[in-house]
N, C-alpha and C positions, 0 to 999 in steps of 0.2 A: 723680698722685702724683709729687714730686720724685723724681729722678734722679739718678745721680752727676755726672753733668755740671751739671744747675740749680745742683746745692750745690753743685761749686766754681765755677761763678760767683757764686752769692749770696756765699760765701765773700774772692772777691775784690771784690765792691763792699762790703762791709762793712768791707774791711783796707783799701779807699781811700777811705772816707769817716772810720775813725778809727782807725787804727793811730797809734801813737807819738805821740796826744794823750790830754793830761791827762783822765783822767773825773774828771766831777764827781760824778756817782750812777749804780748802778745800781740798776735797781726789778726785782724777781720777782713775777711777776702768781702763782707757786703758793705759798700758804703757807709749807708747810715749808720755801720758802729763803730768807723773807725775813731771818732772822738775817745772813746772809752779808753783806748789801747793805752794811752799813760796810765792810767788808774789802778792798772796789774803788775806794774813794772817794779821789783820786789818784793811784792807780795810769796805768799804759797799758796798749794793745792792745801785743805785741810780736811777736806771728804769728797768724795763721789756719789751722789745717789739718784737711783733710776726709779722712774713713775713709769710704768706700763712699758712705752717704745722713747720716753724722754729721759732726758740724764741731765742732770743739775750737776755742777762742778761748781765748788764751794771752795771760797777764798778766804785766809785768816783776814782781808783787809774789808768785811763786813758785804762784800759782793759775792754772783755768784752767776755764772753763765749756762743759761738755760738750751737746750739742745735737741731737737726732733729730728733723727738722721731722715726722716721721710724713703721715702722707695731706694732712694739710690747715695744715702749719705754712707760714709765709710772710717771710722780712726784707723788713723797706723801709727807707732810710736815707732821709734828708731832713735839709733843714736846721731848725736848732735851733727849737724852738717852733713850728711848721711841720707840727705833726700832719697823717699824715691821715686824710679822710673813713671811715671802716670800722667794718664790725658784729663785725667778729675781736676776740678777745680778746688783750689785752696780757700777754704770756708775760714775755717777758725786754727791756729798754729799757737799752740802753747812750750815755750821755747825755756830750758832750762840749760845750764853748761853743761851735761852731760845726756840730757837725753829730749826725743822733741815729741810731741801730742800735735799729731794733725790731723783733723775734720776735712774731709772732701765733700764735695757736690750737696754736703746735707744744705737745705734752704732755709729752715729754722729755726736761726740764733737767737737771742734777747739775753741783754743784761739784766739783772734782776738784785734790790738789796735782799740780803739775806730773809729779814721780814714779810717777803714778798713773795718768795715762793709757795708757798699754801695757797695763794690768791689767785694765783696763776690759773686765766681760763682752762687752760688741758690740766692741771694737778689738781686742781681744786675737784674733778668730775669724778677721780678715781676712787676707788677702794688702796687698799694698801698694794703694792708692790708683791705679789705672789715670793716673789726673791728673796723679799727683805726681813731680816730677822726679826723683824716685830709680828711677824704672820706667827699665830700661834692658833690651836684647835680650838680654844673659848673664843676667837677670835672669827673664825669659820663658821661654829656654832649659834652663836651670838649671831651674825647676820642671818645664816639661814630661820633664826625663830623672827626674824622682824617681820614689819609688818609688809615690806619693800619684798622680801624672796619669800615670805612663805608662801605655800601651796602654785608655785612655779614651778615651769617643767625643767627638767636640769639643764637641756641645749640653752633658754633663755637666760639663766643667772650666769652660764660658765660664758657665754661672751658677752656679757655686760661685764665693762670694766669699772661698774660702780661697784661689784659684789667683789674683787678682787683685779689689780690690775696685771696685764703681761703674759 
């Protein structure tokens, strides 16, 4: 099962295989989101950022596609038309002229406005991303004196993903 460390690495090879290039399509392998699929066509990636085991991929067109690989989800990026070989199922395929972002087997997806992501039942539970550059030691600090971690024992706070996610 991915990690919080897999996903922000999968995270960063997917913002460097196509951030701030033109998509041409994106396809949703689950039904209900295939309405969406116009609404990215031109758009760009304009960030990536990982909550705990989710990954939000942020669109300059005010959207932003939310992502729980779950036990068995998978990115590979490749170049364009360059599928490959696999019995996974096509989730999410983020398609640019030169390079492609494809989500397998994860069951997870949701569209989400930009505004929206904070709100979000799993984002909204966590602490900050262990990963992410806002984690700072007054920031460590600062929870361990609340009233939430003080006088806890360290196995409780270090898997509760309210005290830090990932």
């Amino acid at each position: 099962m991915p990690e919080g460390p897999e996903i922000r690495r999968a995270a960063d090879k997917v913002e460097r295989a196509i951030s701030n290039q033109t998509i041409l399509k994106i396809e949703f392998g689950l039904p209900h989101l295939k309405a969406w699929e116009p609404k990215f066509s031109g758009s760009k990636v304009i960030k990536i950022e990982t909550y705990g085991k989710a990954m939000v991929t942020c669109f300059d067109n005010g959207f932003a596609i939310y992502s729980h690989n779950q036990l068995y989800g998978r990115w590979i990026c490749c170049p364009a038309n360059q599928v490959p070989a696999t019995t996974r199922q096509l989730r999410l395929g983020i398609y640019t002229k030169d390079q492609w972002a494809l989500l397998y087997s994860a069951s997870e997806i949701e569209v989400l406005r930009a505004d929206e992501i904070s709100e979000h039942p799993f984002i909204k539970k966590l602490g900050l991303d262990v990963l992410s550059a806002e984690i700072t030691t007054s920031y460590i600090v600062d929870k361990l004196k609340s009233a939430s971690y003080r006088n806890r024992q360290i196995g409780g706070f270090l898997t509760d993903q309210s005290f830090v996610a990932g």
